[in-house]
N, C-alpha and C positions, 0 to 999 in steps of 0.2 A: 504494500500500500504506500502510496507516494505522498512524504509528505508537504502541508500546500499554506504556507502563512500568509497573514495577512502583510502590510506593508509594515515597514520597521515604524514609521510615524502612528499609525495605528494600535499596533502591540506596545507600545511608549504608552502612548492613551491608558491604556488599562493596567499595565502594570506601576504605572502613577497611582490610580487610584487605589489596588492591592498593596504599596508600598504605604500609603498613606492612612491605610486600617478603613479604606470607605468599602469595604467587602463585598454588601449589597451589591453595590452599584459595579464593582468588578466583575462579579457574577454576571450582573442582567446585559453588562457591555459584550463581555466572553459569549455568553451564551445567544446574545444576536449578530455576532461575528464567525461564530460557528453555524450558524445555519447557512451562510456565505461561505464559509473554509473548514469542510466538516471533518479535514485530514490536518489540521493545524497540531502540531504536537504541543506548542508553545500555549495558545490558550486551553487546550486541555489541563493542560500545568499549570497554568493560572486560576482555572475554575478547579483544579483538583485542592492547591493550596488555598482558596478562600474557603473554600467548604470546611478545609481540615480547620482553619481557624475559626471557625464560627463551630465545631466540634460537629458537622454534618459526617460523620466519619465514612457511612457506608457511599453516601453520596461523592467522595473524595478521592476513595478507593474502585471507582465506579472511572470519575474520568481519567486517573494514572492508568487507569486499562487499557482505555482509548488510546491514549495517549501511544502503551505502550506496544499496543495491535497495531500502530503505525509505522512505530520505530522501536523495536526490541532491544535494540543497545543503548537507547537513552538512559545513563549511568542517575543523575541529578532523578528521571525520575523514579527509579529502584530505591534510592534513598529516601525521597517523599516518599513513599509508597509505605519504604519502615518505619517510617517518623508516625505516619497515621496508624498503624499497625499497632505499635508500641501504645502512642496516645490510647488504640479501641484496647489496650489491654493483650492482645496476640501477640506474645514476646516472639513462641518460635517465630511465625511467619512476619516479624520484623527483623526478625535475626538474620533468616533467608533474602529475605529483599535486600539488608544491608549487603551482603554476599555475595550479590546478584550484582551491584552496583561497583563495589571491588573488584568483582573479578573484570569486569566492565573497563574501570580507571583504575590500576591497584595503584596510583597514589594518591588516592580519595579520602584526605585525612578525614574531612567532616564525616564521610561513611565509617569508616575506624572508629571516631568516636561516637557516634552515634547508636554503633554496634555494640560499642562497650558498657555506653548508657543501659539498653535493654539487656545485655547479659548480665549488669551487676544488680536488676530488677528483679530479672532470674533465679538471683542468688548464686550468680557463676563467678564469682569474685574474683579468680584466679584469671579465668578467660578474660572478663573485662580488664583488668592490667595489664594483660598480655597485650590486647586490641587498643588499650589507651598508647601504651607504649609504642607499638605501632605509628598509630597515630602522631607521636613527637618526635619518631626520628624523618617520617616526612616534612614533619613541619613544627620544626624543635621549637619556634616562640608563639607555640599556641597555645595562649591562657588558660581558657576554658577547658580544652584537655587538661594540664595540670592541676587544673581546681576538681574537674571531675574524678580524675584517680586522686585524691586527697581524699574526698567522698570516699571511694570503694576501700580504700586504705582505713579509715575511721571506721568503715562498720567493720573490716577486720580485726580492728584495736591495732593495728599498728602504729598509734598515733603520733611517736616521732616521726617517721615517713610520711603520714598527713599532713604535721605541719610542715616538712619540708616542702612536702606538691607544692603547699598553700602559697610559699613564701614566695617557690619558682614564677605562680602566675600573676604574684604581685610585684616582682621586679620586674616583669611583662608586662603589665598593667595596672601603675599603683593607685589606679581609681575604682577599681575590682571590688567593688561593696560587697559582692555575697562571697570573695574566696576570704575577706576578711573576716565573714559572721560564720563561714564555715570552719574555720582557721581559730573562731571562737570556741564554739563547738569540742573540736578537738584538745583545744587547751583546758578547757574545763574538765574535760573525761578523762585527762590526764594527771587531773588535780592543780595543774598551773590556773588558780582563779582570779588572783590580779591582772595575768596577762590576758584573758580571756576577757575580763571587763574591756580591757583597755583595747584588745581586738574589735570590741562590738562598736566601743567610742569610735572608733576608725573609721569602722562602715559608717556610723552615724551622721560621720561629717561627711562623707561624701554622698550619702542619701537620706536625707534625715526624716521620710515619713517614712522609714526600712521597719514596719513593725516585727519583723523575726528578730534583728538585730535588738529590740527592749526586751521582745520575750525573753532573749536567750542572754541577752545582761541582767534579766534579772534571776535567773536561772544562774548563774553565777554566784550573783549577789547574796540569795538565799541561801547556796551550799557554803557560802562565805561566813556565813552572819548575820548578814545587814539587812534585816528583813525589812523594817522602813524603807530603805533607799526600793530592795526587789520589789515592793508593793509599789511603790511611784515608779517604776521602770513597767512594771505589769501592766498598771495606769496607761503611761504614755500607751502602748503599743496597742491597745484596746481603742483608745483614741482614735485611734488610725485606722484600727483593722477591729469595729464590734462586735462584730462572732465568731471573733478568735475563741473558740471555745478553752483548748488549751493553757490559754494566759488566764483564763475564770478557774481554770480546772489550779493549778497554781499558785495564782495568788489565793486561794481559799486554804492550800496548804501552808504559803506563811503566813495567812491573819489567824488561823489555828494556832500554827506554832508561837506566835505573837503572842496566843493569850485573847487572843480575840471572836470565838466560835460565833458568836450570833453573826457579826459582818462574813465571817467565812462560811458559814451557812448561805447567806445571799448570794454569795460566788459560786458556789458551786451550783445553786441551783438555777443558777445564770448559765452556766455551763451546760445543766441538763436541758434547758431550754433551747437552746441552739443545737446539740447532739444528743437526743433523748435517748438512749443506745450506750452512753456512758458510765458504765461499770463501775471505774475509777471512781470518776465526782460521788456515785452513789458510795460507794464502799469508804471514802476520806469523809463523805458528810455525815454517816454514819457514827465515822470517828468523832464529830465534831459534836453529834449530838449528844455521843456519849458522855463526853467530858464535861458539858454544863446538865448533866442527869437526865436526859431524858434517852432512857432507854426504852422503852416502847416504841418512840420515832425510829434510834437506830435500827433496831431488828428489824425496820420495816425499810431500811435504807439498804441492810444489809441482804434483805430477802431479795428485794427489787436488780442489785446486783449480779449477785446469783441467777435470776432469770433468767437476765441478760447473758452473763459469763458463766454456765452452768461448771465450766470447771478452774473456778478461780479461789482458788487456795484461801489467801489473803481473806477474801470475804467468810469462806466458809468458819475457818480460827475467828473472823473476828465475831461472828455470829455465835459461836460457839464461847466466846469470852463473856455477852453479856447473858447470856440466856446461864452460865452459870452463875455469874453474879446474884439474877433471878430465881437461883436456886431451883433452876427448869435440868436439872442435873444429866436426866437422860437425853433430852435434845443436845445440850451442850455436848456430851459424847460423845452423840453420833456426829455432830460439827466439825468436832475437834478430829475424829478418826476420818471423815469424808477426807479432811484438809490432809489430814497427813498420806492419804492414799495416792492424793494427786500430786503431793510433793515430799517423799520421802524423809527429807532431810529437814522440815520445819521445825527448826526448833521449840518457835513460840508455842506453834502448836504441839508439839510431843510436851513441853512443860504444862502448858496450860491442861495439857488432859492429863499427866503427872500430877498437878496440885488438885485438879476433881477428882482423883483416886485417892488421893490422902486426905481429901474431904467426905469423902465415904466409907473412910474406913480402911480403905486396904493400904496400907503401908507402905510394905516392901514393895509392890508393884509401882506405889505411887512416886517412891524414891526412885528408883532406877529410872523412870519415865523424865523424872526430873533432871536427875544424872546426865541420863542423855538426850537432854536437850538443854545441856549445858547450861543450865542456870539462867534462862534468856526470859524466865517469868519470873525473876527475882522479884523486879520491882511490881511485882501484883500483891507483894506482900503490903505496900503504900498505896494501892488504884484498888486492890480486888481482883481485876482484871487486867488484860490485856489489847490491847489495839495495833493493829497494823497497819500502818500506812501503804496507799496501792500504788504509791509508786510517784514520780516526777514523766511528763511525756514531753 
């Protein structure tokens, strides 16, 4: 099939307005251009990429076909093709299309990394390094490669090597706002938390409605200490970005730890209001109610989690903590034994059903339960109970 464009002043026309985010109107120009040039590879690429930005996926993947039933070896559009693939969620058949586009131009850095993007989605960690790496010796001062294998390096833990990506694509690019908040990230996880404030500050000044860059300063701030400052940092990014649900889910856990449950009760349930599906905020509000005595709220915070996450440890212990407080002895057993089923090694839990055996009566049993779970329900001898937090996201 031969193919047949329109004039170069024409195809300018429309990729002006695709360049400029007027989408709509790229479409409806593409699409009355193509009824005149119905072999045009070029606006079929055009109408395939406004689709995919406007998240039309299957409609996107519809005209890269076209496109590619014209001209088989269009490399650029094997690459769109995995970019929408990946976006619908189809890593293999992004993975292939990158593939397709390589073998096409094998030195198609943005295909290399592109590939490496959906294989560390994957969870092919290794591969995506490989294909990032690729990717930089084609084209060693590419930023965004390096920030991205910083990325696959960080969920590895190998976080000095993250920060070094980071550092690589900021001497590349020292305006790079997200390898700086990524760069944060990694220094926090490392336990470097001043440097990790002072990373986010970075990104800040160079994008300052950057709301990941508050969240995750104050995610900092709070492993830090300064739970004031993280709650105004939480503040800001909220500002910017209101249904961040995360930054609710968060700040509720340091106006807790503050000492402040009733305010962190509103945040969390700010939280669940925007991702009602949230386990977490149920299971931390739970906690919150506990601590200013209303347990009857909790267990029903803690149920509600459980629905949700039917195999979530955390909840099941903490559920099992007040219902013995309640002196509901047998449910808290089976809480406490569901918890330990699904995670082995809980301590809190193995103690806290250690101290209801020695509330019962049985002793020996209840000391060894305690033994080993190393002493981690000491301080229920000051609470009564026990509480676990569901975590930081």
């Amino acid at each position: 099939m031969k193919n047949q464009d329109p004039s170069q002043e024409q195809l300018q026309s429309v990729l002006n307005l695709y360049t400029h985010g007027k989408l709509q109107q790229a479409l409806s120009e593409s699409s009355q251009m193509l009824e005149r040039f119905p072999n045009s590879v070029v606006l079929h690429n055009i109408s395939g990429a406004s689709n995919a930005a406007l998240k039309r996926f299957d409609a996107a993947i519809d005209s890269y076909q076209q496109a590619l039933r014209i001209k088989p070896d269009y490399a650029e559009v094997h690459n769109n093709m995995g970019s929408v693939m990946k976006d619908k969620g189809d890593l293999n058949e992004a993975i292939d299309s990158f593939k397709q586009a390589i073998q096409i131009k094998p030195d198609y850095a943005l295909a290399y990394n592109n590939m490496a993007n959906a294989m560390k989605d994957k969870g092919d960690l290794e591969e995506a390094i490989e294909s990032y790496k690729k990717a930089l010796r084609i084209k060693p001062d590419y930023a965004e490669v390096h920030n991205n294998m910083g990325n696959a390096l960080s969920i590895k833990s190998d976080l000095a090597e993250a920060i070094e990506s980071y550092k690589k694509a900021l001497r590349i690019k020292p305006n790079f706002a997200g390898a700086y908040n990524n760069m944060a990230n990694a220094m926090k996880n490392k336990g470097d938390l001043a440097e990790a404030i002072e990373s986010c500050k970075q990104a800040l000044k160079i994008k300052p409605d950057y709301a990941d860059a508050y969240y995750n300063m104050a995610n900092a701030m709070k492993d830090k200490g300064d739970l004031a400052e993280a709650i105004d940092s939480y503040k800001q990014a909220l500002k910017i970005k209101p249904n961040y649900a995360s930054a609710y889910y968060n700040m509720g856990n340091a106006l807790n730890e503050k000492g402040n449950p009733e305010v962190a009760i509103d945040s969390f349930k700010q939280a669940i209001k925007i991702k009602p599906d949230y386990a977490l905020a149920y299971n931390n509000m739970g906690n919150a109610l506990s601590s200013k005595g209303d347990l009857e709220g909790a267990i029903d915070c803690y149920n509600q989690a459980i629905r949700i996450k039917p195999d979530y440890a955390e909840g099941h212990c903490n559920l099992g903590a007040v219902l013995q407080l309640l002196n509901q002895s047998e449910p808290a057993l089976a809480s406490y034994e569901k918890a330990i089923s699904l995670k082995k090694d809980f301590n809190e839990a193995i103690s806290g059903l250690g101290l209801l055996l020695l509330n019962k009566g049985k002793h020996s049993e209840g000391l060894d339960k305690l033994i080993q779970g190393e002493g981690s329900i000491l301080f229920s001898i000051k609470k009564g109970f026990s509480v676990k937090s569901g975590g930081k996201e």
